[in-house]
C-alpha positions in Angstrom: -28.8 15.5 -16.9 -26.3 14.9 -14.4 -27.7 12.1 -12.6 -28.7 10.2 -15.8 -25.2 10.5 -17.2 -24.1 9.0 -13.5 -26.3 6.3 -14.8 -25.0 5.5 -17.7 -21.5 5.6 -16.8 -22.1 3.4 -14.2 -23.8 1.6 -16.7 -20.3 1.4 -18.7 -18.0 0.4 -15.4 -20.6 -2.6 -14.9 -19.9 -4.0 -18.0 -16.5 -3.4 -18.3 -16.7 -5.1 -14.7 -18.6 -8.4 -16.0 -15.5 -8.5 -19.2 -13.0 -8.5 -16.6 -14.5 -11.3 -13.9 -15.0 -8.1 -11.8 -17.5 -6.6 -9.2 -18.7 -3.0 -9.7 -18.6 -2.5 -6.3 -14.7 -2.9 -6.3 -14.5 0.7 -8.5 -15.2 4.2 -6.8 -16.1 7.0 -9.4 -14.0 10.2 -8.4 -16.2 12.9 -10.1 -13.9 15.5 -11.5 -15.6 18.9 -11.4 -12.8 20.7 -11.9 -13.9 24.7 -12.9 -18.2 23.6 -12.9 -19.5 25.3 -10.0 -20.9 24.3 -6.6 -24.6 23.6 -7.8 -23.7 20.9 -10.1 -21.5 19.1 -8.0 -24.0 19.2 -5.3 -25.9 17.3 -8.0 -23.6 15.2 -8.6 -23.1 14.2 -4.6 -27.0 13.8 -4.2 -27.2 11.9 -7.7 -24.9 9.1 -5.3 -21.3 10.6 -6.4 -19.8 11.5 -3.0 -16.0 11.4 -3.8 -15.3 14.3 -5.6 -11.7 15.8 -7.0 -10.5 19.0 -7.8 -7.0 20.0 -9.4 -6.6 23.1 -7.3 -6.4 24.2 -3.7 -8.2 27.3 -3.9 -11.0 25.6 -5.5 -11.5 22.8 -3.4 -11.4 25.2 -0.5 -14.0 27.3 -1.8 -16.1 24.6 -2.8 -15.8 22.8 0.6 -17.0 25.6 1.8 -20.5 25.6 -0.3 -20.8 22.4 0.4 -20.2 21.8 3.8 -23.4 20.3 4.4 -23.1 17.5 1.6 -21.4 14.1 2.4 -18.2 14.4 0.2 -15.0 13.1 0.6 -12.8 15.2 -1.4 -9.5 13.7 -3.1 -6.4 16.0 -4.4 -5.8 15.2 -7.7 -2.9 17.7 -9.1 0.3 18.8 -8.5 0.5 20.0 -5.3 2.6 22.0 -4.0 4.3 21.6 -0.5 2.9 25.1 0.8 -0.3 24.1 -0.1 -0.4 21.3 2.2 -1.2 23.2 5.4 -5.3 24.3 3.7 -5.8 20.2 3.2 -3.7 18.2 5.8 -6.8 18.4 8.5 -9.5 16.7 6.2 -8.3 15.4 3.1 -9.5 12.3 2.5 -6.8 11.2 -0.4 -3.7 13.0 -2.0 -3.7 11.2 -5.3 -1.0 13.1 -6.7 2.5 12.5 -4.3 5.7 12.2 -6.6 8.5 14.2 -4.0 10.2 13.2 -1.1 9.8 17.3 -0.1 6.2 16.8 -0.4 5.9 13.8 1.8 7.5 15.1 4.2 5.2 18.0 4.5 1.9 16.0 4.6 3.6 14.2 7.7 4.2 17.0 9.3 1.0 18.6 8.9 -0.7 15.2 9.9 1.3 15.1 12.7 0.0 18.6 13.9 -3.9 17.3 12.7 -3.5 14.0 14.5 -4.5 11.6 11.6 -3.1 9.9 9.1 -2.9 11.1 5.5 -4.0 8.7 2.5 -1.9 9.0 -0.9 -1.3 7.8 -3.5 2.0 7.3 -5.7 1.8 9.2 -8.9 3.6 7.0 -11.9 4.5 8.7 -15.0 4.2 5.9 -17.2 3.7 7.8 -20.8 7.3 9.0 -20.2 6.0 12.5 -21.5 8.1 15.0 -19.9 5.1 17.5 -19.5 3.5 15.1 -16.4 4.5 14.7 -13.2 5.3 11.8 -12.0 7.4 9.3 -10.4 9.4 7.1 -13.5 8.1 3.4 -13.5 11.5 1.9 -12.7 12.3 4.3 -9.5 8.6 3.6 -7.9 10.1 1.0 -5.6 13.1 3.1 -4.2 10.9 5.9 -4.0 8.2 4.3 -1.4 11.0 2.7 0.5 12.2 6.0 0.7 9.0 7.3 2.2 9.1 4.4 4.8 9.9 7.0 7.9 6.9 8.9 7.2 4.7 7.7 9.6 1.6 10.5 8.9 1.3 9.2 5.4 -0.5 5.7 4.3 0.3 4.7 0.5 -2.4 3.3 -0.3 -1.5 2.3 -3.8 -0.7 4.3 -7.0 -1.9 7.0 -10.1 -1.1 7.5 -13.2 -2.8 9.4 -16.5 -3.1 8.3 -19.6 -1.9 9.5 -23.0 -4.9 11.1 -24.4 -5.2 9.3 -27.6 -8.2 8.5 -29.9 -7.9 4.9 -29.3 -8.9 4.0 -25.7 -6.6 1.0 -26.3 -3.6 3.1 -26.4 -3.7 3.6 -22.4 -3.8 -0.2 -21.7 -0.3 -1.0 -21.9 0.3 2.3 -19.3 -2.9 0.7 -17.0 -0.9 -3.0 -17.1 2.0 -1.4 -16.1 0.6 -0.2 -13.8 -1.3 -2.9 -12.1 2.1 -4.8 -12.2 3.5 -2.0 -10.5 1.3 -2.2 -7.7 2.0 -6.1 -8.0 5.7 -6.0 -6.8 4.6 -3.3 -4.2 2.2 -6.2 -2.7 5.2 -8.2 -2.2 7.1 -5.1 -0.2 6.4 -5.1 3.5 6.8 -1.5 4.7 5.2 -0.3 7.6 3.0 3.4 6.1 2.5 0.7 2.7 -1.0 -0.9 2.3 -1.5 -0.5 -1.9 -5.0 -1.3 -2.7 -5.5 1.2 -4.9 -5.3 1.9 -8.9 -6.1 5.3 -9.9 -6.3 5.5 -13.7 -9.0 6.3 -16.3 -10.7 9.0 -17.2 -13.6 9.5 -19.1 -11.8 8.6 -23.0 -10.6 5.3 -21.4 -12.0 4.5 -18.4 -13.3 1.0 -19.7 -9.9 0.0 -20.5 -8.8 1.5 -16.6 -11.7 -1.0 -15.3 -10.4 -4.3 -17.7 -6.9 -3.4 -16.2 -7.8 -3.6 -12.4 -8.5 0.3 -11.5 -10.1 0.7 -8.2 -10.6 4.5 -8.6 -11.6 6.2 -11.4 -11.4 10.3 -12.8 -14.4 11.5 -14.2 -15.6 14.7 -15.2 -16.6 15.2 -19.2 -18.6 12.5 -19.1 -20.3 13.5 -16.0 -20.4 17.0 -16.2 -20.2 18.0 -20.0 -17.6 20.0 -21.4 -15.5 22.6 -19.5 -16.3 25.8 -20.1 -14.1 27.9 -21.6 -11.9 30.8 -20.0 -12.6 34.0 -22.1 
């Protein structure tokens, strides 16, 4: 089930691709698998889904550990929380979730300590709903230039979520605003800046994401089913 619904996702980024003048190739599927258990994201990785992110350190730990043997590169994709950093600094492959100067600061020391470079990304909050996290749209500037003496971290470009609503269309004006985000920090030459990347969509408006210029998507429902439930 798993693989076909790959499929047909992949299926739905190719088209959106060929609307937008785009190249499939250009988008990376982050399967979500946030609370589905080792076996089905082992699935997932052998089904050709090998970037893989998780919400919560002690998850991602545990499932690193089950599957150690799989190719994965695992991506950070929540709030994190500065004395968390020291369980992901050594292997990380993308914090898509840095919105403090406390938290960069942390990731450069610990890569600092690991000898490598840390990948992130910028999270934007551009629904302006207080319950997200987030940098606001108009302080993303100040706040990378404030990041320039970090030199464990790359920022590799930016994230943001979109506002859940029925209409899929709802999220493009957030996705635009993003893309021109990214945009002006193209123009910005700091040394620990290279922004490639637009994280946005999930699986109610991914398609949108893709027309908008996302280079990463966040995927889980439509991969993996529905959650289950906590009793």
């Amino acid at each position: 089930m798993i693989s076909a619904n790959i499929d047909r996702v992949r299926e739905r980024i190719a088209a959106a691709c060929m609307r937008a003048g785009r190249r499939p190739e250009d988008v990376t599927l982050v399967a979500v698998t946030k609370t589905f258990p080792p076996d089905r994201v082992r699935e997932a990785v052998r089904a050709g889904v090998c970037d893989i992110g998780e919400n919560y350190v002690q998850e991602l730990l545990s499932k690193r550990e089950a599957l150690a043997e799989e190719p994965v590169r695992w991506h950070f994709i929540g709030h994190l929380q500065s004395n968390k950093v020291r369980y992901l600094a050594d292997w990380v492959t993308m914090v898509q979730a840095l919105e403090s100067v406390s938290l960069a600061r942390e990731l450069d020391a610990r890569a600092a300590r690991a000898g490598r470079t840390i990948d992130a990304l910028v999270e934007v909050n551009t629904t302006g709903e207080a319950s997200k996290y987030g940098v606001a749209p108009d302080q993303v500037l100040p706040f990378v230039r404030s990041l320039e003496e970090f030199k464990g971290i790359r920022i590799r470009g930016l994230m943001t979520i979109g506002p859940f609503l029925p209409d899929p269309e709802g999220s493009r004006p957030m996705f635009r605003l993003l893309r021109e985000l990214r945009e002006t920090l193209s123009r910005h030459r700091q040394q620990n800046l290279d922004p490639v990347h637009l994280s946005m969509g999930m699986t109610g408006d991914f398609e949108v994401a893709v027309e908008e210029g996302a280079t990463l998507l966040r995927i889980g429902t439509a991969l993996f089913g529905s959650r289950p439930r906590k009793s």
